[in-house]
N, C-alpha and C positions, 0 to 999 in steps of 0.2 A: 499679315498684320490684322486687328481684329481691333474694333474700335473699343468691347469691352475689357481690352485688354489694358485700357485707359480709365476703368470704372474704379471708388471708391471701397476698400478695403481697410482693415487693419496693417499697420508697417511697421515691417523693423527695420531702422539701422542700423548698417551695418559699415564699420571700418578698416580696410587692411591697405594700411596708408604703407605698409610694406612692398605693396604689388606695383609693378612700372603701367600699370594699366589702371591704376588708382589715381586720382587728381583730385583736391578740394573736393574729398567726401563722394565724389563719385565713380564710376566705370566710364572707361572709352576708346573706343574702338582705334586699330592703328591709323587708318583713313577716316576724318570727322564723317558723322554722318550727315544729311541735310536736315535741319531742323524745319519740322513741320510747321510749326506754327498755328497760330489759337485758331486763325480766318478759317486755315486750308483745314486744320481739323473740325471744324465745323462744318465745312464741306463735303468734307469727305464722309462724316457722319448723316449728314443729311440724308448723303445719296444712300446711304446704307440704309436707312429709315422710308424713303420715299421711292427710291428709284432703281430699286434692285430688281433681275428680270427671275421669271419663273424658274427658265435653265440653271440656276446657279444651287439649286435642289432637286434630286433627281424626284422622276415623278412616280418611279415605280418603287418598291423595296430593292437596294442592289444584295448579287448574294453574297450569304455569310455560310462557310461550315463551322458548324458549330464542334467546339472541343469541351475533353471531359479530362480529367485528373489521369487516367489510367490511360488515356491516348500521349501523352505530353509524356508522363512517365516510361513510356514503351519508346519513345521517340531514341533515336538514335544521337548522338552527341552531331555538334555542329548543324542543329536545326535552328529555323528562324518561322515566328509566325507571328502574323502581323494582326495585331488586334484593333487598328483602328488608327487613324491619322499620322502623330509620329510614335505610337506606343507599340515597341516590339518586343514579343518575347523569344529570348534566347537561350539554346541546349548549348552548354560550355564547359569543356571539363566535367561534364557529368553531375551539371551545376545548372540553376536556371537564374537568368538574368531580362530584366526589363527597362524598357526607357521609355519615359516622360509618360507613366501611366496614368492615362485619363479615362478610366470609367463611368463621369458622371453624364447625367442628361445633354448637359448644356457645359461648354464650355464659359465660366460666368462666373459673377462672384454671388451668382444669387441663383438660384433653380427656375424661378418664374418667367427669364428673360435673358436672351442672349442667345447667341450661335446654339441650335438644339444639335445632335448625334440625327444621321440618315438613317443611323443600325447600331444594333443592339451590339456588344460587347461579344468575338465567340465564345468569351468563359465570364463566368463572374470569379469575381475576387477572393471568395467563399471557397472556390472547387481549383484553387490554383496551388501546387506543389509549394513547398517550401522554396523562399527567392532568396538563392546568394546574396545576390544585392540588385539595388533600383540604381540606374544612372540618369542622372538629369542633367539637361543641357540647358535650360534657365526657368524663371520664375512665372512668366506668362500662363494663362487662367488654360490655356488649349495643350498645355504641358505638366504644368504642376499643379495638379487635382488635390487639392486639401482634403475631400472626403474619401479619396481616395486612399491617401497617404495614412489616413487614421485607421482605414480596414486593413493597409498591407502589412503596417507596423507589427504586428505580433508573426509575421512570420517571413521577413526580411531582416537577413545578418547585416548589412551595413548599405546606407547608401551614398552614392559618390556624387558631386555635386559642383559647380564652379563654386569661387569663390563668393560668401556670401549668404547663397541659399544655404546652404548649411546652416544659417542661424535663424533661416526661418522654419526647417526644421525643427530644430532645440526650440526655439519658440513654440512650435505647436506641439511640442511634447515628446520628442523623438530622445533618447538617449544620445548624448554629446559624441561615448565614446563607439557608438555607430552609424557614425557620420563624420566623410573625411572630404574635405572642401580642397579643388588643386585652382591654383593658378596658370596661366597657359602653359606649355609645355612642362610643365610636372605630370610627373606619373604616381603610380600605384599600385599595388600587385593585392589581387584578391583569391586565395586560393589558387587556380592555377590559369587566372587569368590576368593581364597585366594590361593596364588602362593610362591611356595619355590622353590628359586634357591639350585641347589644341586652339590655334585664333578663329573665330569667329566676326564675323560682319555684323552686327544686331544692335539691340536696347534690351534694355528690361524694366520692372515694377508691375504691379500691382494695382496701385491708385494715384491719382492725381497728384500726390506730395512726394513719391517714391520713386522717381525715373532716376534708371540707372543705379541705385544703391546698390545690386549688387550686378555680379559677372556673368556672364555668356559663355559660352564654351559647345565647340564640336567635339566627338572623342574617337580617339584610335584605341579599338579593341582587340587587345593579342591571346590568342590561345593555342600554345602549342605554334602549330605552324600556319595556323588560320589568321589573317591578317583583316578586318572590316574594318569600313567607317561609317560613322552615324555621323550627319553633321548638325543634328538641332535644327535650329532658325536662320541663318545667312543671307546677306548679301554676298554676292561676286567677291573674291579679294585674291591679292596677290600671291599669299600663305598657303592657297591652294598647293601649289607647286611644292611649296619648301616642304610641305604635312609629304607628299608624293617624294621627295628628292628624302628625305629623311624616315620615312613609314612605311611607304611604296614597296613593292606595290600591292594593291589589294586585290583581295580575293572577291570582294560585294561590296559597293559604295553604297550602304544607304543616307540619300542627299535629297533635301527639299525640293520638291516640285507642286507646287498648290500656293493659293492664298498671296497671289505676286501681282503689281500692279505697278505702272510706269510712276505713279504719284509717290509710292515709297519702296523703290527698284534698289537703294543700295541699302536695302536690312531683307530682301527677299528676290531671289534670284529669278529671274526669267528660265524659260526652261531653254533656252539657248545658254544661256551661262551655268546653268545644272549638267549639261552636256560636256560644259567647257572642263568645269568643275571636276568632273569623274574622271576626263582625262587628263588632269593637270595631276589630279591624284595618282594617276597610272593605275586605273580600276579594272578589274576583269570584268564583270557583272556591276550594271546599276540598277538599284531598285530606287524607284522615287516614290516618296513619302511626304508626308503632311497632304494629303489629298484623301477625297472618296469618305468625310466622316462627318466633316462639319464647312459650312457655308462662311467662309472668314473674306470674301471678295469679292469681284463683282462680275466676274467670270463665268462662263457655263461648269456645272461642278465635273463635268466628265474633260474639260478644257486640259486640265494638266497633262493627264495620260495620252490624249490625242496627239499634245504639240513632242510630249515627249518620244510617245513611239515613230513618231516621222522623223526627226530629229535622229533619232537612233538607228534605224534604217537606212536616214541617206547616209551616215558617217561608219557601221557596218559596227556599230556598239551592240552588245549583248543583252539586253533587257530584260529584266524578272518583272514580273507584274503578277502575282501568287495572288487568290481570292482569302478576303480576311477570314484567317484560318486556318487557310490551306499553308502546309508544309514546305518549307521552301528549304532543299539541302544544301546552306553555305561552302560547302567543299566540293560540292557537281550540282548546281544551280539550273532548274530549266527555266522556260521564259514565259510559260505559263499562260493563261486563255484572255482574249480582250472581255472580260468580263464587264467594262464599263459600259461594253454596248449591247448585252442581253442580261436586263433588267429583270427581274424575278416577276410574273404573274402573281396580283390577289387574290 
């Protein structure tokens, strides 16, 4: 969670009083979540202003390989390369695909202030092939990049979307008929990949007047015989299972591990419940995500990767942890270097 994630913006409403996950104009989750509250957010903001430790930013540059058009191009189908927090890009069907691309400074509604980037991007937006399509898993400022969205547009076929965001798309200028909004378990087929929105634990908005307007959503990615999942932003939840008992089993879980805190633990998992999570999925490989880009909690920023690869060790889980960048083969997946703990020299 990320206090600017509560910052003043532009909003749209949005309505699809059609969805069982729709109530009086808003979204909600199958388990209520716990409302913060004005006090506890004030608190919580505070500490985020006053009380935050050095750790929670690394001190050195962490590393990045850097990619070029002609590397991505040559790559082999069913690659995965992680450009930064939860924005990944994916070889599919001989297609490329990304999720929740955030290239900008700061995640923020503003540039001058907010969560800043530890590291540069390993490609710019400029030098990136033609994208099938963008998937987004909600509206949050550390997922859904506005100026991002405006560079990818001219060379993005369609982007998929829960319910909702979609309209915030078309609001900023996106073509309607390249944008298809699913509600939970709806699916999609793009070219020769086939995408199921799934339940998610979470919120969403923009600014102060917009909580919840629109949907949340994990997705199950099918290609061929390749089976992943991305789950967005989550808390812990039961649907784990049923995604696993009906999707199951996967080839790569990528699932949130970063930016988690006891204060608001049912919209963002513990890494003991990212564990739970992969396995409830029936995950071959997990790679955790939303870590190592941006300071959104109060944590050591190398915290995620640490609790996860113990975690994963005692339970005899398969781990990828690939350097932003670096190639990670979805189909024979290796487990890659503790890069969190040799920090690049100035």
């Amino acid at each position: 969670m990320s206090v600017f994630s509560l910052c003043a913006c532009v909003t749209t409403p949005t309505a699809n009083p059609q969805s069982p996950q729709q109530r009086d104009g808003s979204y909600h989750n199958v388990v209520p979540r716990a409302p913060i509250g004005f006090l506890k957010t004030l608190a919580i903001s505070w500490k985020f202003l006053t009380g935050k430790k050095e750790n929670t930013v690394p001190q050195m540059p962490i590393p990045v390989q850097a990619l070029t058009t002609a590397a991505l191009l040559d790559a082999p189908d069913n690659s995965l390369f992680r450009l930064g927090h939860s924005t990944l890009l994916l070889k599919l069907d001989g297609e490329f695909w990304l999720t929740d691309p955030v290239f900008s400074e700061r995640a923020s509604p503003v540039q001058w202030a907010g969560p800043k980037r530890f590291h540069a991007p390993p490609i710019d937006i400029d030098d990136l092939p033609p994208i099938k399509g963008v998937i987004l898993s909600h509206d949050h400022y550390d997922h859904l990049d506005y100026a991002a969205v405006q560079r990818l547009a001219p060379k993005v076929e369609v982007f998929v979307t829960p319910l909702g965001v979609g309209q915030r798309l078309i609001a900023w200028g996106i073509d309607p008929a390249r944008v298809r909004q699913l509600d939970w378990w709806d699916t999609t087929t793009v070219g020769g990949v086939r995408l199921a929105a799934v339940p998610a634990q979470h919120f969403s908005g923009r600014s102060l007047t917009d909580s919840d307007r629109t949907l949340w959503a994990s997705w199950v990615i099918m290609a061929g015989d390749l089976r992943i999942f991305f789950s967005g932003d989550t808390g812990y939840h039961a649907d784990f299972k049923t995604i696993g008992d009906r999707y199951g089993p996967f080839d790569v879980t990528m699932i949130e591990t970063g930016a988690y805190d006891l204060q608001w633990a049912d919209v963002h998992m513990q890494p003991e419940e990212t564990l739970q999570a992969h396995l409830d999925l029936k995950g071959r490989w997990l790679l955790p995500v939303h870590n190592g880009t941006f300071d959104l909690a109060l944590h050591a920023w190398s915290e995620p990767f640490e609790r996860i690869q113990a975690l994963a060790n005692a339970r005899g889980v398969q781990l990828a942890t690939p350097v932003m960048g670096e190639r990670l083969a979805l189909d024979a997946p290796h487990a890659g270097a503790t890069w969190w703990t040799m920090q690049v020299e100035r």
